[in-house]
N, C-alpha and C positions, 0 to 999 in steps of 0.2 A: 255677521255676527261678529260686526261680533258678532255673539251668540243671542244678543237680545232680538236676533230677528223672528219674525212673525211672519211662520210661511206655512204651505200646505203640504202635508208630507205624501211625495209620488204615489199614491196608492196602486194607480196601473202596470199592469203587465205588460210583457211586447206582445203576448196574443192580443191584448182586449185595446191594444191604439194601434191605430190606421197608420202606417210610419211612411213617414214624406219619403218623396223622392231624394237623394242626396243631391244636397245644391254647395257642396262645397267643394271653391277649386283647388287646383294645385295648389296655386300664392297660400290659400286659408291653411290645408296640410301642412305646408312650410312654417310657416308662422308657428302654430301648433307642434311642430316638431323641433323648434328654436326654444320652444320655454320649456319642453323636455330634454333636449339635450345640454342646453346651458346648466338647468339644476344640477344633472349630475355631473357634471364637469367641473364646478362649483363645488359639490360632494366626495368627487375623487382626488379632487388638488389638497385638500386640507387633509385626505386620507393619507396621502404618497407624500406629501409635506413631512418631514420625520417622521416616517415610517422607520419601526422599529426603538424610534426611542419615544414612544407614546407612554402614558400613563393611565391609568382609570381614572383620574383626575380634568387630565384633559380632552380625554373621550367621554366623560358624562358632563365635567364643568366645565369647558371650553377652559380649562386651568386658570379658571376665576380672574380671569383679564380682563372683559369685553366692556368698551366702551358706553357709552350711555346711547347714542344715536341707533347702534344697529339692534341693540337691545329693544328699545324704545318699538321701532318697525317689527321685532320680532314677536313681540310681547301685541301688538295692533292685527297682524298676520294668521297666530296663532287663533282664533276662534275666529277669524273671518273668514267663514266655511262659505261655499259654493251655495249651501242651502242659506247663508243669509246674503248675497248675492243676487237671487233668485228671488226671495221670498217677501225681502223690504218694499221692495218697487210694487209689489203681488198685493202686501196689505194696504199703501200708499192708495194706490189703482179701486181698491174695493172699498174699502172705508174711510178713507179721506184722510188730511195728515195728522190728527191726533196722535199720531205714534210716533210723530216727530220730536213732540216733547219727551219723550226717552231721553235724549241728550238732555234735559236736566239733571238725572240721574249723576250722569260722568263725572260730576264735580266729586262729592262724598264719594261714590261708588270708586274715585283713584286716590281722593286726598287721606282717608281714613287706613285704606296699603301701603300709602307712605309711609305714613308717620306711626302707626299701629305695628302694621302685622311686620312691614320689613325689616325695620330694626332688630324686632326680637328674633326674626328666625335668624337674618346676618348674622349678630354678633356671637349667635349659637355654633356657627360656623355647620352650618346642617349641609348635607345633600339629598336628602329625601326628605320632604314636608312632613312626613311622617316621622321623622326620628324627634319632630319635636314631641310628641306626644309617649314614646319612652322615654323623656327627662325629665315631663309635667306629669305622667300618671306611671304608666309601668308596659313591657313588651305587650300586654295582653291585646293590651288598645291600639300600641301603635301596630298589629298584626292587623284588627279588625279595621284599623283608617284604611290602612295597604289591601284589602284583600275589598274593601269598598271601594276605593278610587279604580283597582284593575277592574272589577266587574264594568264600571262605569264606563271604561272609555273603551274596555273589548267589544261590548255591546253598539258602543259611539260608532270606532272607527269605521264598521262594517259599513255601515249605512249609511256615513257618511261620502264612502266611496262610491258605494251604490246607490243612492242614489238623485245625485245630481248628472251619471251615466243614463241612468234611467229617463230622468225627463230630456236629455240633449238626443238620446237616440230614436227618443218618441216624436220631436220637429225636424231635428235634423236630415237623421237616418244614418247617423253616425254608428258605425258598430260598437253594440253595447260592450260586450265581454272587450275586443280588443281594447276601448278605453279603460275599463275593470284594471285590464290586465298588466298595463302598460304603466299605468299611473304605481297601480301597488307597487310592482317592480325597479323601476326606479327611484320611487320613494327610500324603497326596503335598500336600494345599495347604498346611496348615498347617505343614509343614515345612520346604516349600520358601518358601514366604514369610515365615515366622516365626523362621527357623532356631534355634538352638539355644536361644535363653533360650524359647522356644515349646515346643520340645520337653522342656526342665528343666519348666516350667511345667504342661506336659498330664500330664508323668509322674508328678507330685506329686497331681491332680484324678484322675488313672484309679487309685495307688496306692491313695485312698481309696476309691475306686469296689470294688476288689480286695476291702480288708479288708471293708468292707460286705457283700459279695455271701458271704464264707467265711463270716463271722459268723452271718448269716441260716440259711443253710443246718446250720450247728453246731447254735443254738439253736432252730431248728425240729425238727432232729433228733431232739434229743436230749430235746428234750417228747415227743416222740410215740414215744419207746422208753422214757420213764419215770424219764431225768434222767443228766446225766455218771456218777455211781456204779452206776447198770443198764448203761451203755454199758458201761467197765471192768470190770465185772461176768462181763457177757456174752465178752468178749474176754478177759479168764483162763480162764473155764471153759473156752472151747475152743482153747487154749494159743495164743491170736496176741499174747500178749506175751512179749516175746523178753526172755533174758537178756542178759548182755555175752558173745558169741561170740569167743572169745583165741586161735581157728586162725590162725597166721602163713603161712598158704599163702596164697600171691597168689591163687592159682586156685580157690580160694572166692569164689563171689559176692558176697557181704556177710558180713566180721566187723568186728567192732569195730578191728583196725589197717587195714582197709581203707578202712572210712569216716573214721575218724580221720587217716590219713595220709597216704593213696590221694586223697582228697579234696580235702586242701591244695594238691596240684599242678594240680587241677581249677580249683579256686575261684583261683589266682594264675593261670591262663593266661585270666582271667575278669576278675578283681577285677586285677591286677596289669600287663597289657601291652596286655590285648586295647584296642581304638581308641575305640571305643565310651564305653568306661568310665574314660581316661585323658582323654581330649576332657573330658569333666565336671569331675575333680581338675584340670586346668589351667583352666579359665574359673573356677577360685573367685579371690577377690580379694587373699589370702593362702594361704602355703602352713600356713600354721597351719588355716585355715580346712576347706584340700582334708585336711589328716589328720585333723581332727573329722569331717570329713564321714565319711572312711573307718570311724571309729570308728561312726558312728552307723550303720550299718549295722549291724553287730553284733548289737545288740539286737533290729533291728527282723527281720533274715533269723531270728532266730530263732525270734519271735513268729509269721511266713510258714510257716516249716517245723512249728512244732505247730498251727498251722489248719488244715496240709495236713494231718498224720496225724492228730489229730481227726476229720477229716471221716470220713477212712476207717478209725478207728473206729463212728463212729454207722453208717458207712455197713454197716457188717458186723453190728450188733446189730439193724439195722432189717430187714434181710433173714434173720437167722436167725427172725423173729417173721413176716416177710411174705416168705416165698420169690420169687425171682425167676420171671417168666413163661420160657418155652421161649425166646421170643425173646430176652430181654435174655439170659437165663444162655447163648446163643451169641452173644452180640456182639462185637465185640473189647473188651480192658480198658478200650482208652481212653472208652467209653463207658459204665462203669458209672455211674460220678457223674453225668454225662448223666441216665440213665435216674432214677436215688436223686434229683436235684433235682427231677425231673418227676414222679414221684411223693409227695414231701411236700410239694412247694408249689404244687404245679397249683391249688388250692383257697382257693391264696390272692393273688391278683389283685396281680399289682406284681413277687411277689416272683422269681416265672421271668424276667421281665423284667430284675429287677436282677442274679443271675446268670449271665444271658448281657450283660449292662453288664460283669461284673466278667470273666468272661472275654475277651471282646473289646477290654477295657482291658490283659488283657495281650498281644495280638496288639499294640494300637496302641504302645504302650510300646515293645514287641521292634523292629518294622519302623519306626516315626520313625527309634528310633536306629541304626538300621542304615543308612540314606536318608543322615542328617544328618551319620553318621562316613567311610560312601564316598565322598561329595559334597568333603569336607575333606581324606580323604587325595588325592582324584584330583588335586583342585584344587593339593594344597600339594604332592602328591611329583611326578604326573605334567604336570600343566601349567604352572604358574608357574615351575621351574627353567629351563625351555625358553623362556619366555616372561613376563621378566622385566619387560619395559617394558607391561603391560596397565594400563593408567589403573583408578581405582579404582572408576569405576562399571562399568565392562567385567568387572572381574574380580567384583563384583556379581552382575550378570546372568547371567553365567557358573554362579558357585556357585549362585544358584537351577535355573536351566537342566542344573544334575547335578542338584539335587535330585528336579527333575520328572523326567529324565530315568531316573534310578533306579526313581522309582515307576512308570511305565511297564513299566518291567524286571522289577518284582516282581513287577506282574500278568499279566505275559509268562509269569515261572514258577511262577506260581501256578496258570496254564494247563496248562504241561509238566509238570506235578506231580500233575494229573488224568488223563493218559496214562501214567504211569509204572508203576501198578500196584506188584509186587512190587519197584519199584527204589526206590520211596518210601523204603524204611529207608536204604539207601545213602546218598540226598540227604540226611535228616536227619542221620547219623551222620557227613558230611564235617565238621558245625561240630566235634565232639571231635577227628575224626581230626586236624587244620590246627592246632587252640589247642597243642596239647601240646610240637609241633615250632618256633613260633612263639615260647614261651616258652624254648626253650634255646636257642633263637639271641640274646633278649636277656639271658639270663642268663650265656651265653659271653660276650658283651662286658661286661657289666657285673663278673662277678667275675674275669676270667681278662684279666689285662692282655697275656697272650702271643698271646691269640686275634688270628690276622692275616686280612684280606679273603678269602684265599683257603678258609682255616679254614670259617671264616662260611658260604660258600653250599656247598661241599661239604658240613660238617654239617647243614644247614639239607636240602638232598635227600635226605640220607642218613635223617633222623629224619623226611621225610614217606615218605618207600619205604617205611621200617621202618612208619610208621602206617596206610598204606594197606594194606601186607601182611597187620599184624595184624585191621584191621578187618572189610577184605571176606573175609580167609580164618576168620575166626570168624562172617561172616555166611552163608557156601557151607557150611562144616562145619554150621550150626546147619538149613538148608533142607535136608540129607541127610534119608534115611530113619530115622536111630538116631539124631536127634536125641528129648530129652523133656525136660522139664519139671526143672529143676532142682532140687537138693534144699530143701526149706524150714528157715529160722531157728529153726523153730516143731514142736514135738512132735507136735500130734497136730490140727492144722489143715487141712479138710479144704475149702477153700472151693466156691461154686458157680460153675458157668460154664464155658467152654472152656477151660482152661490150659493148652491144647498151643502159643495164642497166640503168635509170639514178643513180648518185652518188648523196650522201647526208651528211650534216653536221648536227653534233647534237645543232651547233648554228644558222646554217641556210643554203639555199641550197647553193649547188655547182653547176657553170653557163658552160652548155656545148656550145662549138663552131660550128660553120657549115662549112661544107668546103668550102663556098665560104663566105668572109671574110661580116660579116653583116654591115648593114647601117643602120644611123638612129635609130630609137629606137632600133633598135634589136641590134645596136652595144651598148647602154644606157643599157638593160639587161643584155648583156654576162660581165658586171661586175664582176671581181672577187670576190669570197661570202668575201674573208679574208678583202678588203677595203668597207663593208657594215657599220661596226660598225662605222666607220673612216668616212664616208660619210654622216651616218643619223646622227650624232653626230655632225658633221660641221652643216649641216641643223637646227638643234637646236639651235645651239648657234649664226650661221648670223640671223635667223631670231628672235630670242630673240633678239638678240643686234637692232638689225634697230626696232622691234616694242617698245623697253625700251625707245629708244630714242625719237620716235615718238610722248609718251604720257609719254614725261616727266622724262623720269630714277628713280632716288631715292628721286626726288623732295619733300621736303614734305613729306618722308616717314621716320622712323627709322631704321637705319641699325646697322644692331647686326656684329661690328667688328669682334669676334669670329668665324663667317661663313665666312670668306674670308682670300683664301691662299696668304700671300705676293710675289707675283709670280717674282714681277718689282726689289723689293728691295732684293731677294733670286740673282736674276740674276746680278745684281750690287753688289753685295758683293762677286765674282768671280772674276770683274775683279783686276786690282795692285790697288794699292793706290792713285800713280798719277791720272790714270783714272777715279776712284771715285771723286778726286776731283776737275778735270774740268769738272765733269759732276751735278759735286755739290750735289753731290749725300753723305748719310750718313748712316753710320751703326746701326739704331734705337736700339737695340739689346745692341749694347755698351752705347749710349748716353742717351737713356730713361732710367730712372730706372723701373724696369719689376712690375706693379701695380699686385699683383696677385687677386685681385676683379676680373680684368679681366678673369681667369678664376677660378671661384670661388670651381668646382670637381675636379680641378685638387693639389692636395697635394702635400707629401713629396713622394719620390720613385714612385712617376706613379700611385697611387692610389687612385681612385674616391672617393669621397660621398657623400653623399644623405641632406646634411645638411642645402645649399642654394639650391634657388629651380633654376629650370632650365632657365627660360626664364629672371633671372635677369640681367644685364648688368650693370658694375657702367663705365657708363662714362659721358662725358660733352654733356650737351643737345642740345649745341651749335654746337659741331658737327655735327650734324643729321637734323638741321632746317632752312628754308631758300632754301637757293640756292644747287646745286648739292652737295652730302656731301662730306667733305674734313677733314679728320682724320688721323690721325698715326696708321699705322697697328706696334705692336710689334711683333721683331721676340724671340722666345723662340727655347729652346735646349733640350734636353736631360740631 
């Protein structure tokens, strides 16, 4: 995942699977124990590196230095969970590549965070994505964004830890609780004493650990079925390559505008607001920097996503030549790459080892940053407003003291997530359901300068009801008796294994069809999971917009120009000249002179500081009082 992968979430227990024999040697252990001891070694150098003369600054913002490259790999790292590791090659293998076109998406889904969302939060000089929303509405909201994004990723990390443990110790026989317990734990040190340029740093050492471990398993594969052109070979003959699917029904699972477009809402409530991934673009040292970084993403998620359906290619040509055993062809999905690595490389001492390296590089990746971004907003939205006089090594100890505290938390629910049984996909599927509604409340403030306080958190309920609704009622519809297997991308693809299975997204579920076309609500669930974000995010922002209106907009209020993207005047400045000027429209940018009061952190070369305080704004009071406000947005550049 990223996060857009399409996997099957572990439903099993260790009672209810047969667990292999352990076939890992010493070398694989070793191996294994190199990309955990590296991490925190990686995580205690940056801790003991000034020790003592640390800041809250440079333990939450790596002290807004970091270059564009390690950012870059951080920012790629960061939701490329274990579960979409596992899960891509899973849906690749069962329904053929249609879902390769996702990487269309990457384009908008990164160039609209550049140029959008990053500028404004940079030049805000923010540390919690949420303090932009007490500068755009007021505390009330940026409380409810913070106490929304914690629910989201407590619920995330557990199960995230738990369970990509869970299917390795179901083929393996790798001890569950000890990888649980091991992984938490060093996670929890090195992040909590390391803070963020620790966790930029480990995510760049486990990124390579990633490609390494896809790589191995590709080109081991794909010797031993006879080379990439027998692999593709193989997968035409028996039609798992898809064409471009141009159904404009939502309610298809996978076409080509689904992933294409469906997916950019995905990848912006990702790439674009979520805290995690915003934390990183603000520690770069320029804001020129934080939009290369955006940029180099691009490339690289792309290179991620044909590793992953590669894999599940080889993975399908190796099995139509060596049929799967009874057992594996009933496993759940998320176990076939499991089993496909245990079989081609069992024989080769090291390389099962680096695989489970590369998988559990992306647990540690997922859960640092989930530790390091709760740790930041609790500190920056729910403690320090309240408790403004903390001396700066108190508030120190403090941010560590969430950090540990978090980890603790994880492996709390990474407990309750071994009891949950059938509620496992719910827990996974809250991070999709929360990102969707998340993004239209910053995008109601950001392009709709009418949106007022009250707007805000009425839409904001209204698009998690809507997301809750649709999620667990497509997940009750799909546990019925007429549920099945949806229809496939692929003509005449007949794969092995259980595929009554349900399928799952590490951003939320994936909506199975019935064979008799549904009505009525149950056609309103078989929503495709990819237009979820896209849907609760509209629900946010009509229903903000009609309640802003209701009670008044910005009547009466003061509005901080600084939170609002010039959306109207960006799109007028496109078109020729003539047209500009029968539309009487002008280029503020040219004709204003650029007051830089207005943004007072923002300097020479892209670099903040700390010198005028945040919430100042020098403009005319006349704009803001009275009737609806009516202002000049400037546009600035690079």
């Amino acid at each position: 995942m990223s996060v857009e992968v399409s996997t099957s979430a572990p439903l099993l227990t260790t009672s209810a699977t047969t667990v292999a024999a352990p076939i890992f040697s010493f070398v694989d252990y070793m191996v294994f124990s190199l990309l955990l001891l590296f991490s925190l070694v990686i995580g205690l150098y940056h801790a003991c590196r000034g020790w003592g003369r640390h800041t809250v600054g440079q333990l939450l913002m790596a002290d807004r230095n970091m270059s564009c490259l390690p950012v870059a790999l951080s920012l790629l790292a960061t939701f490329q969970s274990a579960v979409a590791i596992l899960g891509v090659p899973s849906e690749i293998y069962r329904f053929g590549t249609q879902y390769w076109f996702l990487g269309c998406c990457y384009f908008l889904g990164l160039l609209i965070p550049a140029h959008v969302f990053i500028p404004v939060f940079y030049r805000l000089h923010l540390t919690s994505t949420y303090e932009y929303l007490e500068l755009r509405f007021n505390k009330a909201v940026r409380i409810c964004g913070t106490v929304t994004f914690i629910f989201q990723m407590v619920i995330y990390m557990g199960v995230v830890l738990y369970a990509p443990s869970l299917a390795l110790n179901a083929v393996t026989g790798f001890d569950l609780w000890l990888s649980v317990l091991t992984l938490g734990i060093v996670c929890t040190v090195y992040t909590a004493l390391g803070g963020l340029k620790a966790v930029i740093w480990t995510d760049v050492f486990q990124t390579l650990v990633m490609f390494l471990g896809q790589l191995a398993v590709i080109f081991v594969g794909a010797a031993k079925v006879g080379g990439m052109g027998r692999v593709w070979a193989v997968a035409s003959q028996h039609g798992l390559i898809s064409g471009i699917e141009l159904d404009p029904d939502p309610f298809v699972r996978h076409t080509f505008w689904t992933l294409a477009f469906g997916g950019v809402f995905m990848m912006l409530s990702l790439y674009g607001v979520n805290q995690a991934q915003v934390q990183r673009y603000l520690s770069s040292r320029t804001e020129k920097a934080a939009i290369l970084s955006c940029y180099a993403v691009f490339p690289c998620q792309q290179v991620v996503l044909c590793m992953s359906c590669l894999i599940g290619l080889v993975m399908f040509a190796f099995y139509q030549e060596n049929p799967m055993s009874t057992q594996q062809s009933q496993a759940a999905p998320d176990q076939f790459v499991l089993y496909f690595v245990m079989d081609i490389l069992r024989s080769l001492p090291g390389l099962p080892g680096l695989f489970v390296a590369c998988l559990f590089s992306g647990s540690l990746s997922t859960i640092s940053s989930a530790f390091n971004s709760l740790a930041t907003v609790t500190m920056d939205d729910l403690i320090q407003p309240w408790f403004p006089e903390f001396t700066e090594a108190r508030a120190i100890m403090l941010s560590r003291s969430l950090a540990f505290g978090y980890g603790l938390l994880c492996l709390g629910m990474a407990y309750i997530s071994s009891q949950m049984g059938p509620m496992l996909q719910a827990a996974l599927s809250i991070f999709g359901m929360v990102g969707g509604p998340l993004l239209g409340l910053f995008c109601l403030g950001m392009f709709f300068p009418c949106a007022n306080p009250p707007g805000a958190i009425v839409g904001l309920l209204a698009g998690l009801i809507m997301a809750f609704w649709i999620g667990i009622g497509s997940m009750v519809t799909r546990m019925g008796p007429s549920t099945t297997l949806p229809s496939l991308n692929v003509s005449s693809f007949s794969p092995p294994g259980n595929l009554t299975t349900a399928t799952m997204t590490a951003t939320t579920v994936t909506t199975l069809t019935t064979l008799s076309k549904p009505m009525g609500l149950q056609r309103f669930y078989s929503l495709s999971y990819l237009w979820y974000s896209a849907h609760n995010s509209t629900t946010v922002i009509v229903v903000g917009l009609i309640v802003s209106l209701l009670t008044g907009g910005m009547r009466g209020r003061t509005l901080n120009t600084r939170t609002i993207y010039p959306v109207l005047p960006k799109l007028l400045a496109l078109l020729p000249l003539s047209c500009q000027k029968r539309l009487s429209c002008r280029n503020h940018s040219k004709d204003v002179p650029m007051d830089t009061s207005l943004f007072p952190e923002k300097m020479r070369n892209g670099v903040l500081h700390d010198s005028i305080e945040k919430g100042t704004v020098a403009e005319d009071s006349s704009t803001h009082q009275g009737l609806s406000p009516t202002f000049v947005l400037q546009e600035t550049s690079l």
